[in-house]
VEXGU-721179 format. One line per 5 residues: number of its first residue (from 1); for each residue x, y, z of N, C-alpha, C, O, CB. Coordinates in steps of 0.02 Angstrom, whole numbers, plus 50000, padded with zeros to 5 digits. Each point is the difference from the previous one (the first is absolute). Glycine has a CB too. Layout:
# VEXGU-721179
NUM> X/Y/Z/X/Y/Z/X/Y/Z/X/Y/Z/X/Y/Z  ...
//
This chain:
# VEXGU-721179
1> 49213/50458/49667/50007/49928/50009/50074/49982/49998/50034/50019/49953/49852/49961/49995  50142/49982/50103/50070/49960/50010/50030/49968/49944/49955/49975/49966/50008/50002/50137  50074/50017/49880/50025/49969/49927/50005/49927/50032/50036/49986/50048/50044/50124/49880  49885/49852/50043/50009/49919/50014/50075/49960/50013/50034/49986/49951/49863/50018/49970  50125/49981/50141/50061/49968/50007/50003/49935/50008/49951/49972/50025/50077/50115/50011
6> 50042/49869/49942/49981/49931/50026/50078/49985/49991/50032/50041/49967/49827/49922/49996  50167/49996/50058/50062/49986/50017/50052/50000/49940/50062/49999/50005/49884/49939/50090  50011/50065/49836/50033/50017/49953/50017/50084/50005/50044/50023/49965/49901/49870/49971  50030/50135/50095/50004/50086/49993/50040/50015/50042/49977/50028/50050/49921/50004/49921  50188/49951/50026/50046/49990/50059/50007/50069/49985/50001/50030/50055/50061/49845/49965
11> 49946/50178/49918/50034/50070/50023/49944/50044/50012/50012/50053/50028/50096/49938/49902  49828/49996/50052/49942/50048/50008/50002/49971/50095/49999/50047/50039/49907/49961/49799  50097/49932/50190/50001/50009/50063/50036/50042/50046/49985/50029/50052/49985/49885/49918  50099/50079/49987/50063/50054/50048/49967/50056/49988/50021/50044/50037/50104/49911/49948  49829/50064/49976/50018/50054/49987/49934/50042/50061/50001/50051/50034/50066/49917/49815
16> 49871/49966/50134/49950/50027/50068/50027/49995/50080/49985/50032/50050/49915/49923/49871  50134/50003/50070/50041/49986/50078/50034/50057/50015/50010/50018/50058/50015/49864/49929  50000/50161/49946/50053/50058/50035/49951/50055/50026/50007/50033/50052/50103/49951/49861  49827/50022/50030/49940/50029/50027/49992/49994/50063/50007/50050/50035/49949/49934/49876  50031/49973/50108/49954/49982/50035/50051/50004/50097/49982/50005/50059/49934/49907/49803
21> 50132/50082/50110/50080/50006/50064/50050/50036/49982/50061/49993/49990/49936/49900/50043  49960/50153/49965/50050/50053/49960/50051/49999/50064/50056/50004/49974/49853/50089/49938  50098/49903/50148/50062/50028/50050/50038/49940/50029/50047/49997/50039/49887/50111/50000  50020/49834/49922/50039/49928/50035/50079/49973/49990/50023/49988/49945/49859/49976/50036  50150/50030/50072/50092/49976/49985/49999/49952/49950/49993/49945/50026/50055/50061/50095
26> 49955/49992/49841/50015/49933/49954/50033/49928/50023/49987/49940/49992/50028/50155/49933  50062/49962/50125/50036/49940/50035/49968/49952/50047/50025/49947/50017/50058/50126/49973  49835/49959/50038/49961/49938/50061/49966/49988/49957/49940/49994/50012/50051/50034/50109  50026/49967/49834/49918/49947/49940/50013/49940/49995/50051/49979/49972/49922/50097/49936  49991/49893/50115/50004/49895/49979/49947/49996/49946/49952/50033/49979/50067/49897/50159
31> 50005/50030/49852/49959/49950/49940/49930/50027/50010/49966/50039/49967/50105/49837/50038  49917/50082/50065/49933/49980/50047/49954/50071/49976/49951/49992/49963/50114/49931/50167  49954/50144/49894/49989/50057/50023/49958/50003/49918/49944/50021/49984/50169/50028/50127  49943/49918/49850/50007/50039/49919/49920/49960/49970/49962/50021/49956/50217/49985/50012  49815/49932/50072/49955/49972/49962/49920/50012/50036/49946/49990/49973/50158/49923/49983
36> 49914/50118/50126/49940/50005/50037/49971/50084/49946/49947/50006/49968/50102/49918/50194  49993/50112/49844/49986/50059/49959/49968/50021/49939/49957/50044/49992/50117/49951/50060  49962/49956/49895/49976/49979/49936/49931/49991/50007/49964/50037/49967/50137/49912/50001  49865/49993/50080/49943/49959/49973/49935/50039/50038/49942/49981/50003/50132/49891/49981  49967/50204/50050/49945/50026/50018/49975/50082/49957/49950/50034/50008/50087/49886/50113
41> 50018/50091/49838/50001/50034/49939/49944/50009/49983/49964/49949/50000/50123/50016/49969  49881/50099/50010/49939/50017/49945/50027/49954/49927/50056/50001/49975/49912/50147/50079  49969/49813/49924/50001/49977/49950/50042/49944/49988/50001/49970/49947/49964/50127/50032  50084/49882/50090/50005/49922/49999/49969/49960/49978/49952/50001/50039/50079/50015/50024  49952/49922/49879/49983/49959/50007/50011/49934/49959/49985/49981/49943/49964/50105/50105
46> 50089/49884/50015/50038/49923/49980/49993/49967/50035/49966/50027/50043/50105/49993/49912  49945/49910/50065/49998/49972/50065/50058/50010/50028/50047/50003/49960/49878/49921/50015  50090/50083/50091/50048/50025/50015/50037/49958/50030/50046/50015/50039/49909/50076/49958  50023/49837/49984/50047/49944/50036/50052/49970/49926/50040/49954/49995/49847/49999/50121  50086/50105/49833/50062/49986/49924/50075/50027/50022/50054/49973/49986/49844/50061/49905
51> 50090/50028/50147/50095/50031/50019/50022/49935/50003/49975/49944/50006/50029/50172/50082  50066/49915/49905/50040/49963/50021/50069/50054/50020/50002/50062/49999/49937/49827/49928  50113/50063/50091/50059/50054/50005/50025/50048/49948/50008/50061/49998/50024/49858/50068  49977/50030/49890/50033/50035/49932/49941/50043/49973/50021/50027/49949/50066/49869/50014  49840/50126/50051/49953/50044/49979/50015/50061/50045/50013/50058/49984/49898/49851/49975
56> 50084/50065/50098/50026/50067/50045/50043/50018/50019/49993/50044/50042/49952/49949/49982  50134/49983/49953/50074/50031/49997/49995/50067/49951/50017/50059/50006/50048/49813/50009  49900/50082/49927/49980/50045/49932/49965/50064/50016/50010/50052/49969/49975/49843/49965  49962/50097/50127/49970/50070/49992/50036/50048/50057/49995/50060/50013/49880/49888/49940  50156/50010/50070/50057/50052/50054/50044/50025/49956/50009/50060/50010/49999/49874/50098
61> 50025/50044/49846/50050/50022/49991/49988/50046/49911/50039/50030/49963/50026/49858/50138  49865/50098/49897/49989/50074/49942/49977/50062/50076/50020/50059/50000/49902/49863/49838  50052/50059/50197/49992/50049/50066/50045/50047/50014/49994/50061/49997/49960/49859/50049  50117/50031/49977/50064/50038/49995/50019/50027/49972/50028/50051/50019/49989/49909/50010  49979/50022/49904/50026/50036/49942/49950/50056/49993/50031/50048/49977/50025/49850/49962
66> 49896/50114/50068/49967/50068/49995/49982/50076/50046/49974/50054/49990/49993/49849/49952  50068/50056/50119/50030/50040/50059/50049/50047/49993/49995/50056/50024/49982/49858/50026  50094/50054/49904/50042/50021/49990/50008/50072/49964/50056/50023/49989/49956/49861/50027
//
C-alpha cells in the first residue's frame, strides 16, 4: 500500500516524483508539470486545487536537492 500523500508531504513527494522520473531534466520542469504529476501519484490524496506556488517551488526544490 502507497504511503498516504497530501500537500503537506512536500519531501515524501520529491521523493516519489524522483521515483517515479527517475530520467526527467529538472531544468524543463514547471510548476504545472510538478503539480499535474503529484496529483496522479500512488497514494495522493488532497484536493488538488490546495497547491499553490510556494507548495510546489518547495517540492521542486527538495527534488533538486536530491538529484544532486
Amino acid at each position: 500500500m502507497a504511503e498516504s500523500l497530501n500537500w503537506e508531504s512536500i519531501y515524501a513527494i520529491a521523493l516519489a516524483l524522483k521515483s517515479a522520473y527517475p530520467f526527467v531534466d529538472l531544468e524543463n520542469v514547471s510548476l504545472q508539470m510538478i503539480h499535474n504529476w503529484t496529483i496522479t501519484l500512488p497514494g495522493f490524496d488532497d484536493d488538488p486545487s490546495l497547491a499553490n506556488d510556494d507548495i510546489l517551488a518547495a517540492i521542486y526544490q527538495d527534488w533538486y536537492e536530491e538529484t544532486l
